[in-house]
Each structure stands twice: as structure tokens, then as C-alpha cells.
C-alpha positions as CSV (number, residue, x, y, z in Angstrom):
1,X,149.8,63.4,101.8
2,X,146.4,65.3,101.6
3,X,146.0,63.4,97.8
4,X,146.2,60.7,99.3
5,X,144.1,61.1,102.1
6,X,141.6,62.3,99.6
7,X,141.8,59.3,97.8
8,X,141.4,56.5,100.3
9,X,138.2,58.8,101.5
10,X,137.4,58.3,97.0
11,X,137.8,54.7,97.4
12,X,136.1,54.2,101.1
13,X,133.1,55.9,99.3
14,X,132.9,53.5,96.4
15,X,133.9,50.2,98.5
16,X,130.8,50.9,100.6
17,X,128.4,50.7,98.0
18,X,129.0,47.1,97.8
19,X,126.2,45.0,96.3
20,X,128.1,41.6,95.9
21,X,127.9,39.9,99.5
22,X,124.1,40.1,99.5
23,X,123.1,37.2,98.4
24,X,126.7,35.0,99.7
25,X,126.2,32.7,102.7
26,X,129.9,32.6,103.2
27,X,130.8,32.7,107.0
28,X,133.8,33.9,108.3
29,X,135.2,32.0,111.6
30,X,132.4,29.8,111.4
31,X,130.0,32.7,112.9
32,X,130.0,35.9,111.2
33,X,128.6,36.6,107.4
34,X,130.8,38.0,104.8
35,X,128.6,41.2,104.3
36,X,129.0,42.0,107.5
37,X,132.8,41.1,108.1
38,X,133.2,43.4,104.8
39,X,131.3,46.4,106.5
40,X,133.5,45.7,110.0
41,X,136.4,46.1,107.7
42,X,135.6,49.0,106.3
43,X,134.8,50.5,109.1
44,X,138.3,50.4,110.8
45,X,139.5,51.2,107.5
46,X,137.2,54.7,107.9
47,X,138.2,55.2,111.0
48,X,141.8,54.9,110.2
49,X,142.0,57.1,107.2
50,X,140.0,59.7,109.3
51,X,142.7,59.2,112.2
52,X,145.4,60.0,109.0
53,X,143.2,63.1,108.2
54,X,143.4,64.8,110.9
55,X,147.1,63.7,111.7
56,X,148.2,65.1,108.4
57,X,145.6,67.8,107.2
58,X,144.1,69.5,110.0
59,X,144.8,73.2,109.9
60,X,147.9,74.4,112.4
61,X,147.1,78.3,112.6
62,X,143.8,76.9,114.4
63,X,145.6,75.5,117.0
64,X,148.5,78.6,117.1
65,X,146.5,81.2,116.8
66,X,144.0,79.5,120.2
67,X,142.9,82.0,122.7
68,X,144.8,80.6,125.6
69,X,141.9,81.9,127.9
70,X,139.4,79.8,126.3
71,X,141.7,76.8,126.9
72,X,142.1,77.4,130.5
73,X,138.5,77.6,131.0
74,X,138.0,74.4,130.3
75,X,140.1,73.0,132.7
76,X,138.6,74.9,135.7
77,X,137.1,73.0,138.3
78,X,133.5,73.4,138.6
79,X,132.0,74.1,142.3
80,X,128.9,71.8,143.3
81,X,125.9,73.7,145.2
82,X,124.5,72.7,148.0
């Protein structure tokens, strides 16, 4: 999984550099320009192949190996002063 991960990140990079919606007037739905539809799409495309990455690649001994100290410190109330 983490080649393929590394190649949807491969072709995000070169889809973005898109050059060829410039100069279209195309609308899509009546109201929004291609080049900007494209960039919409590619950015729930980002977001979901960074949703995959850390799914599938992020490193387990970070999360076994926590201090369970510094977990429960985040989860303590804090008292306001008067």
C-alpha cells in the first residue's frame, strides 16, 4: 500500500501543474470555470490520498510506545482564575 500511496502523491504532483484550462471558458453547472472545478477536484483528491497516508503508513511504535502521562495531560481540565 505505501507504493501506492506514493504514487497517487507522484501523480497529484504532476496533475497540479496543469497549464491546459487557462485559456478554456468552459463552465461547469452553468457557474463555475473548468480551472477551477479541476483545482476543487484535486483538492479532495489530496485530501483523500493524505487521509489513505496516514490510515495505511503512519508509524505504529509512535503510538505504542506513547507516554501515557503525556496523554492524560491533555485531557485535564483547566481551572479559570478569578
Amino acid at each position: 500500500m505505501k507504493y501506492v500511496i506514493w504514487t497517487m502523491v507522484l501523480i497529484l504532483l504532476i496533475a497540479h501543474q496543469d497549464s491546459w484550462n487557462w485559456h478554456d471558458d468552459t463552465l461547469v453547472w452553468g457557474i463555475v470555470p473548468i480551472g477551477l472545478f479541476y483545482h476543487a477536484c484535486i483538492s479532495l483528491a489530496a485530501g483523500f490520498t493524505w487521509w489513505l497516508a496516514t490510515l495505511f503508513m503512519w508509524p505504529k511504535e509512535l503510538e505504542a510506545n506513547s507516554d501515557p502521562a503525556l496523554v492524560n495531560a491533555a485531557e485535564v481540565p483547566v481551572q479559570e482564575s478569578n
